[in-house]
Every structure is written in C-alpha cells, then in structure tokens.
C-alpha positions in Angstrom: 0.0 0.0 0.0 1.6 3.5 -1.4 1.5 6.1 1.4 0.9 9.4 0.1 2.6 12.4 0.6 0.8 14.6 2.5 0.8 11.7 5.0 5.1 11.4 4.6 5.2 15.0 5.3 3.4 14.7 8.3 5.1 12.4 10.4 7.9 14.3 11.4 5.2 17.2 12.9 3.4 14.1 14.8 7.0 12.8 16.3 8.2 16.5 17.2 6.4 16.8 20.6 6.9 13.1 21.6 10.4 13.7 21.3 9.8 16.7 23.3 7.7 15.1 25.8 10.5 12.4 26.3 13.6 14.8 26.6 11.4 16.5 29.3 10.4 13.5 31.1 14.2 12.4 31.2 15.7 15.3 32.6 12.8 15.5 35.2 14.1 11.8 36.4 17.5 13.0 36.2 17.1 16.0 38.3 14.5 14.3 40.7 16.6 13.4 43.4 18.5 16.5 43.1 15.5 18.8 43.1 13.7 17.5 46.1 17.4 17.8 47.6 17.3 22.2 46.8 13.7 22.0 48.3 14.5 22.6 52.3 17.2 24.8 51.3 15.1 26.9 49.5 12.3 26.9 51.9 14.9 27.5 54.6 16.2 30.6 51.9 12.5 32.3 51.6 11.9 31.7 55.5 15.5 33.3 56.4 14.4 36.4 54.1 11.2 37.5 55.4 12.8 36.8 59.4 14.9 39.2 57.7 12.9 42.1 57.3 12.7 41.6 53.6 9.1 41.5 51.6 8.1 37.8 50.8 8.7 38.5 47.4 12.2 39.5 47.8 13.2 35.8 47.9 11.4 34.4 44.5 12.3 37.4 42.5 16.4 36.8 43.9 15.9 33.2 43.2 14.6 34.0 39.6 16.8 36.3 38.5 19.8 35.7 40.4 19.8 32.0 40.8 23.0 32.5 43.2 22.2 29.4 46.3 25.3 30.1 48.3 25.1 33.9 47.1 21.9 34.6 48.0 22.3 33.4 51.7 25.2 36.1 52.5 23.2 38.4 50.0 20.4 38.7 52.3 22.7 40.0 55.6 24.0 42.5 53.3 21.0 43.5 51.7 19.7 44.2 55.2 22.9 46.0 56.4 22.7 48.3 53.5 26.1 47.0 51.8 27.6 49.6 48.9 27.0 48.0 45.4 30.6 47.2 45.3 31.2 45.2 48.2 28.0 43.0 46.9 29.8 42.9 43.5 32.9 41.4 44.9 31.3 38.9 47.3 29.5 37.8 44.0 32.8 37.3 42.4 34.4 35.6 45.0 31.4 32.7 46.0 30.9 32.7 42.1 34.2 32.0 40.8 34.0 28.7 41.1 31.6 29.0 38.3 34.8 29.5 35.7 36.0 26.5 36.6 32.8 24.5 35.6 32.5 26.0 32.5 36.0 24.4 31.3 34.1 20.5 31.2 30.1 21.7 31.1 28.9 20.5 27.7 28.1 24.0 26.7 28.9 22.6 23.3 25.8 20.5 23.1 23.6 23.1 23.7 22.0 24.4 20.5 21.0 28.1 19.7 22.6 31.7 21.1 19.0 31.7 23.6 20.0 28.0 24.7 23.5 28.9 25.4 23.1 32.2 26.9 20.3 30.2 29.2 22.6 27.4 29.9 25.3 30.2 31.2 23.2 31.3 33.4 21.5 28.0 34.6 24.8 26.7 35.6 24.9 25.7 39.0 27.0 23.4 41.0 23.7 20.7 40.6 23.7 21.1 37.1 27.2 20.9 36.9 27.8 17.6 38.8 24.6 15.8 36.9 26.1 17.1 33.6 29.3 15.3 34.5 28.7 11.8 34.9 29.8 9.0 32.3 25.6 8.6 31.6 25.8 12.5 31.5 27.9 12.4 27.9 24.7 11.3 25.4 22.7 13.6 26.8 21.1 15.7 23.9 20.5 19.9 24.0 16.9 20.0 24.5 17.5 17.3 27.9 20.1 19.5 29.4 17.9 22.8 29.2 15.3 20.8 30.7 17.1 19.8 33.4 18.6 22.9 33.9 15.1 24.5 34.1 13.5 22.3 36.0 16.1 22.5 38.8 15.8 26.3 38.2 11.7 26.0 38.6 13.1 23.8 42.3 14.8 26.5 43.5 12.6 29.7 42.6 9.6 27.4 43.9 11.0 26.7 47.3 12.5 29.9 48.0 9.0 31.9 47.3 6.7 28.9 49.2 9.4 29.5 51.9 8.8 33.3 52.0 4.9 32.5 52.1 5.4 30.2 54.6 7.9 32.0 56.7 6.0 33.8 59.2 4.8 30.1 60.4 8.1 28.5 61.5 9.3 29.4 64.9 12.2 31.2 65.1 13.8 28.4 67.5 14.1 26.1 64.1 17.7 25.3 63.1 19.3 22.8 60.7 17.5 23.6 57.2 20.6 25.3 56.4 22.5 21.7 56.7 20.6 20.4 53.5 23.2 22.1 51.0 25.8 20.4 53.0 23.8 16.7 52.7 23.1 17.9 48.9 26.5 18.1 48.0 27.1 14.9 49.8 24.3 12.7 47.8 26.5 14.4 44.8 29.5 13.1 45.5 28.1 9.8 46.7 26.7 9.6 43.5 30.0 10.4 41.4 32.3 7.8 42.8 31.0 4.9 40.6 32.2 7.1 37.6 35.6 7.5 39.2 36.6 4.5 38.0 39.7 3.4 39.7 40.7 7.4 39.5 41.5 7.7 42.9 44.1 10.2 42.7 41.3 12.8 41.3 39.2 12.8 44.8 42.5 12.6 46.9 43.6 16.1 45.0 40.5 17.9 45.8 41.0 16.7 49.2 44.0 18.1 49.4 43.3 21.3 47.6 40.4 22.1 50.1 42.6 21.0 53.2 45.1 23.3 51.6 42.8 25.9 51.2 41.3 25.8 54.5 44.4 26.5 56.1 46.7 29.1 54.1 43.2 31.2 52.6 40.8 30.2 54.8 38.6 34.0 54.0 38.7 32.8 50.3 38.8 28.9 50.3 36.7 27.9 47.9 38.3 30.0 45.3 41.9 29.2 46.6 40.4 25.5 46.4 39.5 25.3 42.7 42.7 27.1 41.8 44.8 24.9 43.9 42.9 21.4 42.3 43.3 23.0 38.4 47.1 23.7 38.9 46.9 20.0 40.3 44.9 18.4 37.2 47.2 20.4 34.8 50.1 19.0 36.7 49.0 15.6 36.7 48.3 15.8 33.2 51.7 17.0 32.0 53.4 14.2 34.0 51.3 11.6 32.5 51.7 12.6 29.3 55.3 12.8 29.4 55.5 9.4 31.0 53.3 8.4 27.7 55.6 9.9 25.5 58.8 8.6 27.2 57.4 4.7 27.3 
C-alpha cells in the first residue's frame, strides 16, 4: 500500500512533541533526586528572608533572576545592612568564581542556539554541573540539558517563594535547614564515585586542595580551592603525558 505524501510530510510534525515530551520526562528523572534535595534549602532561603525584614517577594524574584544558592544566603545580611553595590559585586565574584571553573568541562557545546546557550550560562549551578558530568551524562542531547537545567531552576525559585509565604509560620527556635546544602552536596559526590573508576588520585587532589585551602586562605577557600585542584589536574596531566611519551 503507497502512502501518500501529504501523510510522509506529516510524520515528522506528529513525532516532534513526543520527542519533546521524552527529553522532558528524562531530565525531570534525572534532576528528581537532586531537586527534592534544593527544596528545604530553598524553603529555609524564603523563610531566612522574610525573618529578615525583607518582603516575601524578595526571595522568588532573587531566586529568579539571580539563581546565586550560596550567594543569595550572605546576599540577604548584606541587603539588610545596607552593603555599597561594590562590596555585593565582589562577594559575588568571589562565591561565584567557582563557576569558571565548571565551565572548562560543562557540555556547553551540546547546547544548540545563542538563547540556549546564553540560558545554559546562566542556569549553571553546581547541581547542574555535577549531573552534567557523569559518564551517563555524555549522550545527553540539548533539548534534555535545558530541561534539566530549568527544572532544577523551577526547584529553586519554587522553594525559595513557598518558603517566604510560609515563613511567618516557623518558629524562630528552628535550626538545621541550612544543613541540606551540605547533605546535597554529599548525595552528589556519593553519587560520582562509581564514575571514578579506579581514579583515585582525582578525589584525593581535591581533598588536598580544600585542606590546603582551608588553612593558608581560609577567608577565600573555595576559590583558593579550585585554583589549587586545576594547577593539580594540569600538573597531573603534564606528567602523565610525558611518561606516555617517554614509554
């Protein structure tokens, strides 16, 4: 039986938003885990805000448009305190930096269209960053990593303005919400050490680097931390090639 072709022409329109649909549904299981993970800590965010002094929707429209996590905590206390525009521009620099670093291995490259990657730049976070980053992680197509990245986006800006609705309710007394970025970042790396490989000198150099960094810069560790475990991996890869080279 001949198929004519109006109907030809009109399967690839019908496939289109299944493909969609799927990409979508994928990077919502990918981030899953992840995004119920940023919920307390954006709760605890929007609550910490209004406690603050600061209108309930202070916290969505910061978690929106600046999209900061770590930022945004020490962003509120200066906000409050009235800190100069330039002493908030250099705190940004210095939690942020780390975000340089990221960029050198986040697939930016798979990430069609100048909207896309300007949106992906801005999306990137250190969730997005260790999901993206996983052997799995490597056939991931554009349209699954902008979902991803918005949905964990949607997590944040969510919790953080359900928190500042919610914030008047919780007693003051309440402490430990503020610990779920530290559990967060430990499901992460949990989660990482079956792509390792073997590679344990890679974890044991940004152990170092942050034990390093701790105790020579401990006002800027984190940045003093990234720069100390790139100088290591460039290191490390020099030697190793040589030792290629010389076999």
């Amino acid at each position: 039986m001949e198929t004519s072709p109006v109907v030809e022409r009109s399967r690839p329109a019908l496939a289109l938003p299944s493909r969609k649909q799927s990409e979508a549904r994928a990077a919502f299981h990918d981030c899953a885990s992840v995004g119920l993970g940023m919920i307390p800590l954006g709760l605890a965010f929007g609550a910490l805000a209004v406690q603050s002094g600061l209108d309930w929707w202070w916290a969505g429209l910061s978690a929106a448009l600046i999209y900061g996590g770590s930022f945004e905590f020490l962003l509120i206390g200066m906000v409050v305190a009235g800190a100069p525009l330039l002493s908030i521009a250099m705190a940004a620099f210095l939690v942020q930096a780390r975000h340089v670093f990221y960029a050198l291995s986040f697939p930016l490259d798979r990430v069609r269209g100048r909207l896309g990657k300007t949106y992906s730049t801005f999306a990137l976070t250190d969730e997005a960053y260790a999901l993206t980053a996983t052997e799995q992680s490597r056939s991931w197509s554009s349209p699954r990593i902008l979902w991803l990245q918005l949905f964990m986006h949607l997590y944040w800006a969510g919790s953080a303005t359900a928190g500042a609705l919610l914030g008047s309710l919780i007693p003051e007394g309440v402490t430990g919400l503020d610990f779920a970025l530290t559990a967060l970042f430990t499901v992460l790396a949990l989660d990482a050490i079956p792509d390792l490989r073997g590679d344990v000198p890679t974890p044991v150099l940004a152990l170092l680097s942050a034990v390093a960094a701790r105790l020579i810069f401990p006002d800027q560790m984190l940045l003093a931390a990234f720069a100390l475990f790139t100088v290591g991996l460039l290191a490390r890869h020099l030697t190793t090639g040589r030792k290629h080279r010389h076999a």
